[in-house]
C-alpha positions as CSV (number, residue, x, y, z in Angstrom):
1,X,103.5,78.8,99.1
2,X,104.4,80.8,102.2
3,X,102.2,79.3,104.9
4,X,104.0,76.0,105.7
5,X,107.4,76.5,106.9
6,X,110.2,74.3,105.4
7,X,113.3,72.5,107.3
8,X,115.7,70.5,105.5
9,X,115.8,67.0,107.3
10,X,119.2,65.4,108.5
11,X,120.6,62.4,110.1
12,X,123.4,62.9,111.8
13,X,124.3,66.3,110.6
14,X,123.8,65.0,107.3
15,X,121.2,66.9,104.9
16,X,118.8,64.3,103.0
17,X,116.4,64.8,100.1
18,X,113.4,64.9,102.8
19,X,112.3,68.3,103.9
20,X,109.4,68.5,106.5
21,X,107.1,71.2,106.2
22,X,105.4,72.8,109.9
23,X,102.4,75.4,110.8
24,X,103.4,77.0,113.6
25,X,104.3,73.9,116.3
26,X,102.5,71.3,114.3
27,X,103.9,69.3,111.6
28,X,101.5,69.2,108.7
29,X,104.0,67.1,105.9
30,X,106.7,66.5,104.4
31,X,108.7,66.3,101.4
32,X,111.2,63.1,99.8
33,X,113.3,62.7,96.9
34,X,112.0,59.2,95.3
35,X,115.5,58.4,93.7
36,X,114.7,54.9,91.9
37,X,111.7,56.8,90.2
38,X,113.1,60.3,89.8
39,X,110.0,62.1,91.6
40,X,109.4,64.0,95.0
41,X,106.8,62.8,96.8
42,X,104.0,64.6,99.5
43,X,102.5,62.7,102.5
44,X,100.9,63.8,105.5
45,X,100.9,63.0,108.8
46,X,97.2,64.4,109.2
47,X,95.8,61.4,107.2
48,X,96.8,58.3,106.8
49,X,96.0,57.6,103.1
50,X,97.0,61.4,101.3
51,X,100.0,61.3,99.5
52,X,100.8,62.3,96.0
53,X,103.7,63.5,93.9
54,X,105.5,65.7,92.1
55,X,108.5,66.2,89.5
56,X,110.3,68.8,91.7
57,X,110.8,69.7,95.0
58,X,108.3,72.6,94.5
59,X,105.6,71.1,92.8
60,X,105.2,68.5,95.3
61,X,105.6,71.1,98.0
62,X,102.6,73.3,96.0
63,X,100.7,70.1,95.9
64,X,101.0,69.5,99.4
65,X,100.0,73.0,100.2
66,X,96.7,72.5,97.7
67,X,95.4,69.6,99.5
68,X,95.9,70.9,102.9
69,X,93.7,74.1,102.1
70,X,91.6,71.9,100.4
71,X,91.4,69.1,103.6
72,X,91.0,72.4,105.9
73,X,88.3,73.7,104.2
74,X,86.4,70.4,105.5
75,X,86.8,72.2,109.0
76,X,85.5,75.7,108.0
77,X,82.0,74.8,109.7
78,X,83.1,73.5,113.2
79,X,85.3,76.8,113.4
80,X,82.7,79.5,112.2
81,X,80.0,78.0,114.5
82,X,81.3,79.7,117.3
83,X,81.5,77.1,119.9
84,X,78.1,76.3,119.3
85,X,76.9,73.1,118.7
86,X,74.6,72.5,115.2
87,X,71.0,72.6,116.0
């Protein structure tokens, strides 16, 4: 998990149960503490509708991870083409 770079969110110098997760300049999640159902949970600013959850910080952090490489992997064609359109 050492692609996405982690900050710890705050409010008013405050730390919260939220960390948001960046590639370089562009922010590809984040991270929450679900207290009233004792769960972290992944979304994704990159789709509307991906989400999903986790019992720790980590494991929603490593799911968030898997279904970006996963989402990316869409991509793969556009990138090796080369600037070239497909016939």
């Amino acid at each position: 998990m050492g692609r996405i770079q982690w900050r710890q969110d705050r409010v008013a110098g405050v730390p919260l149960n939220r960390h948001v997760g960046s590639v370089g300049p562009v922010e590809v999640g984040s991270v929450a503490y679900d207290g009233s159902n004792r769960f972290w949970i992944w979304s994704t600013p990159l789709q509307e509708d991906a989400w999903g959850y986790g019992p720790t910080e980590e494991a929603a952090k490593a799911a968030l991870e898997f279904w970006l490489a996963s989402w990316l992997e869409n991509f793969r064609p556009f990138f090796e083409a080369g600037g070239k359109p497909p016939a």
